[in-house]
Structure formats: C-alpha cells, structure tokens
C-alpha positions in Angstrom: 52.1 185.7 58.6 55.2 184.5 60.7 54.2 183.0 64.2 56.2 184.1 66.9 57.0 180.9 69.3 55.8 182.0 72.8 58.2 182.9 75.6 58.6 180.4 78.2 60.9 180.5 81.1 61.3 176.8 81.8 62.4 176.4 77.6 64.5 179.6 78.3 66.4 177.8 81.7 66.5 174.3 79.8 68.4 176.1 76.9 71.0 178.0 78.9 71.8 174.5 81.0 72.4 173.0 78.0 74.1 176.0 76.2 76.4 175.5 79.8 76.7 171.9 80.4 78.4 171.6 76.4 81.0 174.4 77.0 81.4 172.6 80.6 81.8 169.5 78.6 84.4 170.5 75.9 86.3 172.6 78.5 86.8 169.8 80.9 87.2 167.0 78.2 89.9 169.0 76.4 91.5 169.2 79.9 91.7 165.4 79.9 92.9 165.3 76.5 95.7 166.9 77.2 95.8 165.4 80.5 96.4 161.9 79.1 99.0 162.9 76.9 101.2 164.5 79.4 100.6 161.1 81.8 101.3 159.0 78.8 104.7 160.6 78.7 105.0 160.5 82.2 104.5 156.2 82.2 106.5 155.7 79.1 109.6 157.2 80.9 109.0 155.6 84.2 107.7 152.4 83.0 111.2 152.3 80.2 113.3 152.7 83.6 111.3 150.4 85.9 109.9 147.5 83.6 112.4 144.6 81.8 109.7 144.3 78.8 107.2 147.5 79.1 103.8 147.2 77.7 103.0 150.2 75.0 100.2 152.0 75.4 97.3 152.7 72.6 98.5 156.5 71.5 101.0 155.7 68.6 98.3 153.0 66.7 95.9 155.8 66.3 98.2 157.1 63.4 98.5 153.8 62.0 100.7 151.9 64.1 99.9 148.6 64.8 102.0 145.7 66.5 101.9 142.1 64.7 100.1 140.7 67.7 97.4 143.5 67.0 97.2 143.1 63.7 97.0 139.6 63.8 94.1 139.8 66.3 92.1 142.5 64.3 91.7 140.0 61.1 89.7 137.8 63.1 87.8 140.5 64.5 88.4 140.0 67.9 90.2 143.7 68.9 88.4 147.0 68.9 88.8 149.9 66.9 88.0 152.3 69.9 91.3 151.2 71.3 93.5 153.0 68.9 90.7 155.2 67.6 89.6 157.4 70.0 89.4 160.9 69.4 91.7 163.1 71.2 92.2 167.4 70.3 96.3 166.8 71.1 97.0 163.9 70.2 98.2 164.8 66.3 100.1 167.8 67.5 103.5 165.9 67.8 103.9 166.3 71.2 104.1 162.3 71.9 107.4 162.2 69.2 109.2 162.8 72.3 108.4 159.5 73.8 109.1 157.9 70.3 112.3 159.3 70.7 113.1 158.1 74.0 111.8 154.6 73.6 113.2 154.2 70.6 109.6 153.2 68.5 109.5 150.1 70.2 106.4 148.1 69.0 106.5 144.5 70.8 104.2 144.1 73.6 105.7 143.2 76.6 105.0 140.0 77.8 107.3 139.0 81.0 105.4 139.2 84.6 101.7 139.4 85.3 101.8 142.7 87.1 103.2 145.8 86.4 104.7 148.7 88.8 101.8 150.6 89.2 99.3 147.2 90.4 98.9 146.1 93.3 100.8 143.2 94.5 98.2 141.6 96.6 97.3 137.7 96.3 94.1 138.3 95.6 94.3 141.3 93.2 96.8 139.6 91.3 95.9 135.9 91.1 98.2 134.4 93.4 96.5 132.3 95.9 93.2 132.4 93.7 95.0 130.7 91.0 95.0 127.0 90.8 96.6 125.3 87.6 95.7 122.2 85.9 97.4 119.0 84.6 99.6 121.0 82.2 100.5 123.5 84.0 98.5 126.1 82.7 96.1 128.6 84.9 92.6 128.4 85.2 90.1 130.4 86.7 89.2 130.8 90.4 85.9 129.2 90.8 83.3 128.0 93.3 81.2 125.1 93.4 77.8 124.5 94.9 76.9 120.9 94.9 73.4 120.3 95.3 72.6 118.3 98.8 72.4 114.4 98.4 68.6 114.5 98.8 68.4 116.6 95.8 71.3 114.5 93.7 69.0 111.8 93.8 66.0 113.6 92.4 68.0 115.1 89.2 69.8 113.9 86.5 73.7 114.6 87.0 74.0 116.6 83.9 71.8 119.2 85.3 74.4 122.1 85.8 74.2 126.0 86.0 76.8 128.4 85.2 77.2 131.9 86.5 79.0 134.9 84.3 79.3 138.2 86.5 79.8 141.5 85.0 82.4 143.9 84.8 84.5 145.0 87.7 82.4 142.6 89.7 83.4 138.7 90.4 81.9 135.3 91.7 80.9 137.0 95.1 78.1 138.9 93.0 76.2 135.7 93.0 77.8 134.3 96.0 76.4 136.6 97.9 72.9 136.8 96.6 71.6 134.2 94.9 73.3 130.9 95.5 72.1 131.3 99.3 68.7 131.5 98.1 69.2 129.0 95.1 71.0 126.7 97.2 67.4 125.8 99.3 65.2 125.9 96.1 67.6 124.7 93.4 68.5 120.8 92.6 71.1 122.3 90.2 74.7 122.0 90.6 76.0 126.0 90.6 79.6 127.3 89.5 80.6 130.8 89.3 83.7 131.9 88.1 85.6 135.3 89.0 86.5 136.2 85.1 89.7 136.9 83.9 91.3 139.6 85.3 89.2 140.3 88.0 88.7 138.7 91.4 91.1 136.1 92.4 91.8 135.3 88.8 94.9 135.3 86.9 95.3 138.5 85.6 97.9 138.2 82.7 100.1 141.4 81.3 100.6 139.2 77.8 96.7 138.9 76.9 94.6 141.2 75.6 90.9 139.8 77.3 89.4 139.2 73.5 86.1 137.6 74.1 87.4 134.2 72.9 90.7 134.5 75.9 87.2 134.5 78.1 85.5 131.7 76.5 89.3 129.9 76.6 89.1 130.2 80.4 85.7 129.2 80.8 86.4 126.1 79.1 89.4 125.2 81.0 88.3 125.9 84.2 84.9 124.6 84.4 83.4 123.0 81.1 86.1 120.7 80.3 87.5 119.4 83.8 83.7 118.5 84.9 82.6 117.6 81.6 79.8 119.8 81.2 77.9 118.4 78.6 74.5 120.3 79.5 74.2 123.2 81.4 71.8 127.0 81.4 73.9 130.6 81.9 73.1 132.6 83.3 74.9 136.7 82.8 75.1 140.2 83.9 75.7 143.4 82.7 79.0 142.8 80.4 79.1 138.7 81.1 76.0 138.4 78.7 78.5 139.0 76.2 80.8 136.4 76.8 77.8 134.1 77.6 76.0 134.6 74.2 79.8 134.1 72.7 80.2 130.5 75.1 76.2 129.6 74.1 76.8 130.4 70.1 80.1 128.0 70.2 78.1 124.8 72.4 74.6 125.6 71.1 73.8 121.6 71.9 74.8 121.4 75.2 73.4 124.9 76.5 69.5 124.8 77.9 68.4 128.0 78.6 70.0 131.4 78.9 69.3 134.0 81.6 70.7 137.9 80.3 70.0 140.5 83.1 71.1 143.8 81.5 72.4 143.3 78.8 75.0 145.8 76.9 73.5 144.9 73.2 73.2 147.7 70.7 72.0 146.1 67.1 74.6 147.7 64.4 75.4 146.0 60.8 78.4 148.2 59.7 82.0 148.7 61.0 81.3 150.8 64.0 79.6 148.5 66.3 82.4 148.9 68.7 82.4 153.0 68.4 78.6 153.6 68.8 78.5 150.9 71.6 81.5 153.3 73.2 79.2 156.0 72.4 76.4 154.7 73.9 77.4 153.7 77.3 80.6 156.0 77.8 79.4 159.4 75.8 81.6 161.7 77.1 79.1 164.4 78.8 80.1 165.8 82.4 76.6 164.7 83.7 75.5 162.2 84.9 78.3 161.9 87.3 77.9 157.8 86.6 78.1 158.6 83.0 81.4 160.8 83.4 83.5 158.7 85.8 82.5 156.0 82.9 83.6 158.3 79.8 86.7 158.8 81.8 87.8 155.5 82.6 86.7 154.5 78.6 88.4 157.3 76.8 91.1 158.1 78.3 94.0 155.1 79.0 96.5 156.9 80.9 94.0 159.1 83.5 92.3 155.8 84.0 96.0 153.9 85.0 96.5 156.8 87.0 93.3 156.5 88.9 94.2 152.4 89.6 97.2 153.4 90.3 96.0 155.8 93.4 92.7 153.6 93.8 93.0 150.1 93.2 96.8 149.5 94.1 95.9 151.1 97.3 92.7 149.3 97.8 93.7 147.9 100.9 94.3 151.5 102.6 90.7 152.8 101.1 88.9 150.1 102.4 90.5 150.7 105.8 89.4 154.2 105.8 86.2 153.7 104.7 85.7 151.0 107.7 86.8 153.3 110.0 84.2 156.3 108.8 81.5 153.8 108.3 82.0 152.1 111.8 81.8 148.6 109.9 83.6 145.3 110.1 83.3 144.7 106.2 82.5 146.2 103.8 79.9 145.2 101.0 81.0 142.7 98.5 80.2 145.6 95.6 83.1 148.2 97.3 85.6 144.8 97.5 85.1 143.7 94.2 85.7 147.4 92.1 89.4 147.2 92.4 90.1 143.4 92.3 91.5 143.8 88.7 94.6 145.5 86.9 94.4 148.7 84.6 95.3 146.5 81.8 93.0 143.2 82.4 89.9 146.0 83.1 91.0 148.6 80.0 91.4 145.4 77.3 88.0 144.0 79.2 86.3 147.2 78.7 87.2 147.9 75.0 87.8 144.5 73.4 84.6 142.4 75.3 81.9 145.0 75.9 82.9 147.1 72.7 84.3 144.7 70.1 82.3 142.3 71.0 79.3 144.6 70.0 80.8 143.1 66.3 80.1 139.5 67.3 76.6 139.6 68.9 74.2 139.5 66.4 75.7 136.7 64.8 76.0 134.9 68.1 72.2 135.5 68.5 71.6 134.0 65.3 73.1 130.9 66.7 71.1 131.1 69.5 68.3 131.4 67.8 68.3 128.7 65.4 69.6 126.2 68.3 65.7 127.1 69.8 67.7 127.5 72.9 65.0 129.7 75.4 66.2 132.9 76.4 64.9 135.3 79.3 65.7 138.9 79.7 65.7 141.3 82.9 66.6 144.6 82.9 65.9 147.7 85.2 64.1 150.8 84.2 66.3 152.7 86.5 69.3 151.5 84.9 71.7 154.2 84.5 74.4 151.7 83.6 73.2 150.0 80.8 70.2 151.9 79.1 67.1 149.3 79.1 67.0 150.2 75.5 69.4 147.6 75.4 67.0 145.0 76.5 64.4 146.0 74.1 66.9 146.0 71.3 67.1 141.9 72.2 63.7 141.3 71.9 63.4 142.7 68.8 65.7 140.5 67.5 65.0 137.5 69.2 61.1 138.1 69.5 60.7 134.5 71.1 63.2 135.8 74.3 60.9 136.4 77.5 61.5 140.1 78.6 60.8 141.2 82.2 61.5 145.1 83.4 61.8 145.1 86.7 60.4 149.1 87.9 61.9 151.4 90.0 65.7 148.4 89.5 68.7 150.0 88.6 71.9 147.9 87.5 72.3 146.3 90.5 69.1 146.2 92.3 67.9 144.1 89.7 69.4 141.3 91.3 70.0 142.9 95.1 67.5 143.6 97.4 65.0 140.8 95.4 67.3 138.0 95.8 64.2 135.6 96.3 62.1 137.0 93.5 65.1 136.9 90.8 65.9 133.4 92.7 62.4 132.2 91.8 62.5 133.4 88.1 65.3 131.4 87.6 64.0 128.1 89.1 60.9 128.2 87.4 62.8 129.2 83.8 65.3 126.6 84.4 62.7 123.6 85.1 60.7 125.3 82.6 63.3 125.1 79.9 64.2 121.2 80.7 60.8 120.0 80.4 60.7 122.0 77.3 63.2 119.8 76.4 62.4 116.9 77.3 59.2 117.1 75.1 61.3 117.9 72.1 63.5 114.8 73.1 60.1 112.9 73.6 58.5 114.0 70.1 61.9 113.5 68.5 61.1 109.6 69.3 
C-alpha cells in the first residue's frame, strides 16, 4: 500500500521559495550574461581608441584562444581555468566576432602603463607615493615596520620576526589597525605587514597577471630579502593563507609557526580545483546578497570593470558622501581599503590566487607538514565569506593543525571587535612554537 507523504505548509512555502528564487536566479543571471557581452564590446571599442597597448579581455580564450604569455603560464600551473572558462548562455552566439573584427584578433597583452582609463589615478590607488624601489630599480611593496622597543630587543634573539598577509581587497591597515596596537605592548616580535600587490599603496602593474608566485616574488623583495629574514611565523587571512602556505612550502626551514584565520581551502585531486573553489565561494545564486555581489564580481569580467569603474575610480567622491550622511571624520579602515586596487590587479587576484591556487594547496601542505612546522587555525561560524567548512577541510588534512571556531565571528569579526583575545592567541602560539623549537634544536644535540 502506497503511503501518501503528509501535507505540510512550511514544506509547501519552502518549495515554492525555492521553485522562485531558481527562475529569479536564471532570469537575472542570463541578464548578466548578456550584460557582459554587450559591455565587453562597449570596452574593446573605447579602450582600441583611448589605450596605446590595450589589454584583452578573457571572452575570446574561452573558444580556445590563448596568448603565448598565457599559455606559457598555464604549463606551470600557475593560471586558472575559470578565467577563460566560465560559462556564459551568449557567449557562443557570435555576437563578439564584431569586436574581432574591429580589433583586428589582436592577441598580445598590453603591457605599457600601470593604469588604465577606467582606474583611478590616485597616488594611493595606483602605487605612486606608496611605491618605494630598491637598488635596481625595481618596485617593491609598500610596507610597515614595527620594531619591538629597546627593552624588549634585549630580551629576544634578533631573528625573532613576524610577518603579516591580509586578505583580499583589504591591505596592511587590517592589521594596523587591530592587532599590532595590541601586539605592539605584549609582543617582543619585530612586525611587518605588507599591502599585497595590487592593492593598497602597492604597485599595481597592468603587465602581470597576480599568479601566486608574482606574490611570493614581492614578498621576497620587499621584506624577506632586504632584512634578511632568516626565521620568521605568518601569519594570513582570508585569501593571504594562500599565498602564505605558498611562501611557507618554498622556506619550510626558516618559517616557525603559521597562523591561517579563514582559510579559502577546498581539498580537490583532479583538474577542477580552481572551478569547484569558484563554485564554492562565488555560486551564482541571487541570495545571499553577499553571495551575489560575490558571483557577480567573479563571473562576470566586464560588469565587474564597470562597477570599479563607477565605484572604485570614484572612491574619493563615495567616501565624501558617505562622510557627509554618516556625520564622520573618517571613515573605517574596511570602507577605505575595498577600492584601493584596479579591476585588473583584483580580477587576476581573484581568479589566479584564491582559485588556481586551489591546484597548489595541498601540495604546499604537504610541505608544511613534513617541515613539522606548527600550524593554528581560526575561523568563524558566522562566516558568510568563507564557509568554515573550509577550516575543517584543513584539519583533516593536517590533523596535527590546532583548530579554534570562534561562535557567533563572521569574516571579519574574527579578528575585530576581539583584537586582545586574537592578540593573546598569537603571543602564546608564537612563544609556544619557539620553545617547541628550541627543544628540537636542544635534542638534536
């Protein structure tokens, strides 16, 4: 005898809001689709009569078009697939032929300038009096220093350093703002933090295409090699525990502890890492509205240029306004660091570090691991950003990694609003991991 499943109103509501919310979904994501094409026709005619050397877009490789610089990248694994492959209903339809035509199927990326039309041309947006070059005349990286006081220099060894990685669209003032105050009383350790490139008051390059090792190149140039860092702990959020697994796994010796607070890692042994990681933190559903402005800005190249292009190159107007409304002096360091960057140095950040470098992470953990380097991770169970599956994913693959949730933290009040707590974990975890080592050092003899 068939059973007949009982009638419930609540299952009858959930499945018409879901029955809506995926023809909402498809309706307004083939809007977009269309959307970008039209804009990327739109920018390929006005950046052929504006820019010397324009930079192509994405659209063309998805049909197999790649330029040598791409290709060249690919075979070491260091560009994404989701920057050519993403799906789009109109893209196969022909209607881009037109701006074959007119640009005549140009293939070299452009390399000449480090800004284009549509960026903004402020100092700090674009690198200019953030930028500081060395010996050779080459950039580096806009950084900040805390020295430990002399009290405390006497106490340590000199090699006792500690470098900070901030996330994406974020920079040094992330931990400028919140924990070096607090570390700087209770810390004996000397504290850089680096705005990445291209964001903050970093060079932001039109010629580069922000692998994961242009990062690491960076790093090393602007603070590891002109200090001589032979010994030093990370410590990373969000997307910068990418780049610091990457930096750990290439000086496994000189690294002594790693701190990873919400970390992007999604555990994936075949060739598309870099798609389900896209999947995963940029699905393209309408709701959340965090999730959707995320989908947006991931998908879709040319709707994201064109919201820098109203947003970020106008940054300077937006923040006036909202001082205005708000009644404030300043504003918080989180609104003034979202549109320190360019649509390239953020769209290359987005798909080749937090996406392809889904490809490299296991095998830098592997690294890590066998170094016995000690690893801590924090993560959020709020976090809307990065789901705290994320951080359980780690520990299962590093089971010796010490994992702390943090309840009722979402991706930034992990850190904000418990400066001295988070402060306090990392003091104890850093004098924790030295006398660790110093035992091993000790039984070694």
């Amino acid at each position: 005898m068939l059973s007949v499943p009982e009638f419930s109103p609540l299952t009858w509501l959930r499945s018409v809001a879901d029955t809506f919310t995926t023809a909402a979904s498809f309706t307004v994501f083939a809007f977009l689709d269309l959307l970008d094409v039209i804009l990327c026709l739109v920018y390929s005619f006005v950046d052929g009569v504006v820019e010397e050397s324009p930079i192509p877009c994405y659209c063309y490789v998805n049909n197999g078009e790649k330029n040598e610089q791409e290709e060249e990248a690919e075979e070491r694994e260091e560009v994404s697939e989701t920057l050519h492959g993403r799906k789009n209903l109109f893209r196969g339809m022909g209607i881009l032929s037109l701006r074959m035509r007119s640009r005549g199927g140009e293939k070299e990326r452009g390399v000449s300038g480090c800004r284009r039309w549509s960026d903004c041309s402020s100092d700090t947006c674009v690198g200019g009096s953030g930028t500081f070059r060395d010996r050779g005349g080459e950039d580096r990286l806009h950084l900040v220093v805390k020295e430990p006081s002399l009290e405390s220099k006497n106490e340590i060894d000199s090699s006792e350093n500690v470098l900070f990685i901030h996330g994406f669209l974020s920079s040094s003032s992330f931990w400028l703002e919140t924990i070096f105050p607090e570390a700087a009383a209770k810390s004996k350790f000397r504290m850089f933090a680096v705005d990445l490139l291209g964001f903050g008051r970093s060079p932001k390059p039109a010629n580069c295409l922000y692998r994961v090792k242009d990062h690491i190149k960076m790093i090393e140039r602007s603070v590891i090699e002109p200090f001589r860092l032979n010994s030093f702990h990370l410590v990373a959020h969000s997307m910068g525990c990418i780049i610091a697994l990457a930096l750990a796994a290439k000086y496994p010796t000189c690294v002594e502890s790693i701190t990873l607070v919400a970390p992007p890692y999604f555990p994936s042994d075949d060739a598309k890492a870099s798609y389900n990681t896209l999947n995963k933190l940029a699905e393209r559903k309408i709701w959340p509205p965090l999730l959707f402005g995320s989908s947006v800005m991931s998908w879709y190249e040319h709707v994201g240029r064109t919201v820098c292009f109203v947003y970020c190159r106008n940054h300077l107007i937006w923040e006036w306004i909202l001082k205005t409304i708000m009644r404030k002096r300043d504003l918080n360091f989180v609104i003034r660091d979202i549109p320190k960057h360019t649509h390239h140095s953020a769209w290359h950040t987005m798909h080749n570090v937090i996406c392809g470098g889904a490809k490299l992470q296991d095998k830098h953990l592997e690294v890590v691991k066998k170094a016995g380097i000690p690893v801590k991770v924090i993560h959020g169970d709020k976090d809307q950003v990065v789901p705290i599956e994320c951080s359980y994913n780690m520990k299962s693959k590093f089971a010796l990694a010490d994992l702390i949730i943090i309840k009722g933290a979402n991706h930034k009040t992990v850190i904000i609003g418990r400066e001295k707590d988070f402060t306090k974990e990392l003091v104890d975890f850093w004098l924790f991991s030295r006398k660790q080592k110093l035992c091993e050092e000790e039984n070694l003899i």
